[in-house]
C-alpha positions, 0 to 999 in steps of 0.5 A, a space after each residue: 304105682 298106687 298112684 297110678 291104680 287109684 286115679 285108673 279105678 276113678 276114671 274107670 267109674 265116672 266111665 261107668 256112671 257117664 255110660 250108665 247115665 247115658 243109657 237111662 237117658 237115651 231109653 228114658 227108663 224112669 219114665 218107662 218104668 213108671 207106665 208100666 207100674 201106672 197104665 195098664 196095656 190097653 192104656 199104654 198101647 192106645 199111648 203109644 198108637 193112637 185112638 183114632 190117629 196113627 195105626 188106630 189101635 184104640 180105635 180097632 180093639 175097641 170095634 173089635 171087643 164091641 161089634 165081635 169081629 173076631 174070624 169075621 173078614 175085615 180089611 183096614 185101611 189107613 189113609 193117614 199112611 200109617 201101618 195096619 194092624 189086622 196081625 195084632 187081632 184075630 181077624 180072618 183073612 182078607 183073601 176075598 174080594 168083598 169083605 164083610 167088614 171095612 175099617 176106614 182110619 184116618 179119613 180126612 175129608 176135604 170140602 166135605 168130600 164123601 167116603 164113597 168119592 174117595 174110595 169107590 168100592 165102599 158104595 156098597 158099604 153101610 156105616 156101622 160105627 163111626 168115632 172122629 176120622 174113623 169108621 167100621 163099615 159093613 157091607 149090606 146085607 
């Protein structure tokens, strides 16, 4: 019986340590729990979204923080396909037909085509700020 109870306690902890071994692998927790000790947010944010590919969360805080856009009405538009991010930042709503600012992320230009051949409406747009494939417009004045 006592057996019994040993060999049941064994093969409940090599359970316990395959099911737990398990976890930090699938969640990759020492690697996690280093860029959280290493990088700071801003860091670890623009690891995980992108400068200026992807969602662009580098790209939009830092024309955020540089050009004050906060309560400013700005529209995003990804043409990687990706998701905007205006939510993440304080921007104004985008209930009017022309905002005053445009940021453009993820503009792949093929033969050397313009902005204005792809999307009509920037014509009235003049570019403030450009870094790589990514662009904040403003509309002139």
């Amino acid at each position: 019986m006592k057996n019994l109870l040993k060999k049941k306690n064994i093969q409940n902890c090599l359970l316990i340590i395959a099911v737990s071994f398990s976890i930090v692998k699938f969640f990759n927790l020492p690697y996690n729990f280093y860029s959280v000790l290493k990088w700071d947010y801003t860091s670890r944010m623009e690891q995980n979204y992108g400068f200026c590919n992807n969602e662009a969360w580098g790209f939009i805080n830092y024309v955020n923080k540089n050009f004050l856009l906060k309560k400013n009405e700005v529209k995003i538009i990804n043409d990687g396909g990706f998701v905007t991010l205006e939510h993440l930042f304080e921007f104004g709503q985008n209930k009017v037909i022309k905002p005053k600012n445009i940021i453009l992320l993820n503009f792949e230009s093929e033969n050397n085509q313009s902005i204005e051949s792809k999307f009509d409406f920037t014509k009235d747009y003049a570019i403030e700020y450009r870094f790589n494939n990514c662009f904040l417009m403003k509309l002139y004045d």
